[in-house]
C-alpha positions in Angstrom: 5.7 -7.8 -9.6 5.8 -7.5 -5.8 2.1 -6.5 -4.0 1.8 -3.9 -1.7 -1.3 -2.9 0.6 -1.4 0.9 0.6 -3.8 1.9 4.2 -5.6 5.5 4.1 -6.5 7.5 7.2 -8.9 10.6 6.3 -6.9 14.0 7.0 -9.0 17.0 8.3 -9.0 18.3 4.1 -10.2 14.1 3.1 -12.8 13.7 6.1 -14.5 17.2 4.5 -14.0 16.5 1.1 -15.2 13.1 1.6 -18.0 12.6 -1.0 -15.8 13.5 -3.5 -13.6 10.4 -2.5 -14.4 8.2 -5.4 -13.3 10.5 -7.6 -10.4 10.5 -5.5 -10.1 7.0 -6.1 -9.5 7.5 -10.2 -7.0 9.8 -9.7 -4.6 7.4 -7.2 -5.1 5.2 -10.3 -4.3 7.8 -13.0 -1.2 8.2 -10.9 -0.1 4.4 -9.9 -0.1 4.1 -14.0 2.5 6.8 -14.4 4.6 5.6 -11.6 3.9 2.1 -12.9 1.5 0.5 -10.2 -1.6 -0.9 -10.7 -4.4 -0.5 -8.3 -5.8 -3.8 -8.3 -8.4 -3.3 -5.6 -9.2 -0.4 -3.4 -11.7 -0.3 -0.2 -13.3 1.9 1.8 -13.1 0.5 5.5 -14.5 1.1 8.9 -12.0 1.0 11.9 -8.5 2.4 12.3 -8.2 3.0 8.3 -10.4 4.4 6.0 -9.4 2.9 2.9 -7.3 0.0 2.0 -5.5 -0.5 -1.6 -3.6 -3.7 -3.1 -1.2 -2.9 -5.7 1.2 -4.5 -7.9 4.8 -2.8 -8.6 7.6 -3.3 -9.5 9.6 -2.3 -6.8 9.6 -0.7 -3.6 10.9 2.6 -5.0 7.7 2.5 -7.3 5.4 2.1 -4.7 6.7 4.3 -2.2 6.8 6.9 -5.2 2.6 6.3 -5.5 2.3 6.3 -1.3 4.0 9.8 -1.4 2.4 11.1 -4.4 -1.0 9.7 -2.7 -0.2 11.8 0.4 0.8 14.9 -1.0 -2.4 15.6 -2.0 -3.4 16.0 1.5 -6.5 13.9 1.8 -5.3 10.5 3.4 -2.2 9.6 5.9 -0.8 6.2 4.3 0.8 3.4 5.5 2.6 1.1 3.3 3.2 -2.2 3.4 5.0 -5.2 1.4 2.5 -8.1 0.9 4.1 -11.9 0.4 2.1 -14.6 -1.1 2.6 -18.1 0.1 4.8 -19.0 -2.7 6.9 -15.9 -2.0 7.3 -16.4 1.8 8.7 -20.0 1.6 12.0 -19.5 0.1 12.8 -16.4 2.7 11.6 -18.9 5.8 13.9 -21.2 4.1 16.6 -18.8 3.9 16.6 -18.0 8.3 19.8 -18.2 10.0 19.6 -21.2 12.7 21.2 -20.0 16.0 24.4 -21.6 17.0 24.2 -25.1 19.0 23.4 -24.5 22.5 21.8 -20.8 21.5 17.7 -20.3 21.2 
């Protein structure tokens, strides 16, 4: 399973609909189960984004599927992004090409 963060920000429809957004909140996990994410946590945050999801796919094609499906709704403006653990990240920084002799 790879982890994603999934970041909200309220549409015109969300910000006037927003005391209905926990209920919201049941229905992105209703749908991350038929696409086959899970919602592991989900936040409501102050600043730039209004709420803030991790999840655990599959793949990318998963994910993306839940961040579309999420924004079709018309209530939130997402942003995805791929999260790497420590664990994950090593073998990748391993992995970087090193620049010719004489090159920086």
């Amino acid at each position: 399973m790879a982890t994603y963060l999934l970041l909200g920000s309220f549409t015109d429809q969300g910000i006037r609909n927003v005391k209905d957004t926990t209920k919201r909140a049941e229905v992105v996990r209703s749908m991350g189960k038929k696409v086959g994410v899970t919602v592991k946590d989900l936040y409501w945050t102050l600043g730039q984004y209004d709420v803030a999801a991790i999840l655990d796919a599959a793949d990318e094609d998963a994910a993306t599927s839940l961040a579309l499906s999420i924004g079709a709704q018309g209530n939130v403006r997402t942003q995805l992004l791929r999260a790497f653990t420590e664990k994950e990240i090593g073998p990748i920084l391993a992995g970087m090409a090193k620049p010719a002799r004489g090159q920086k």
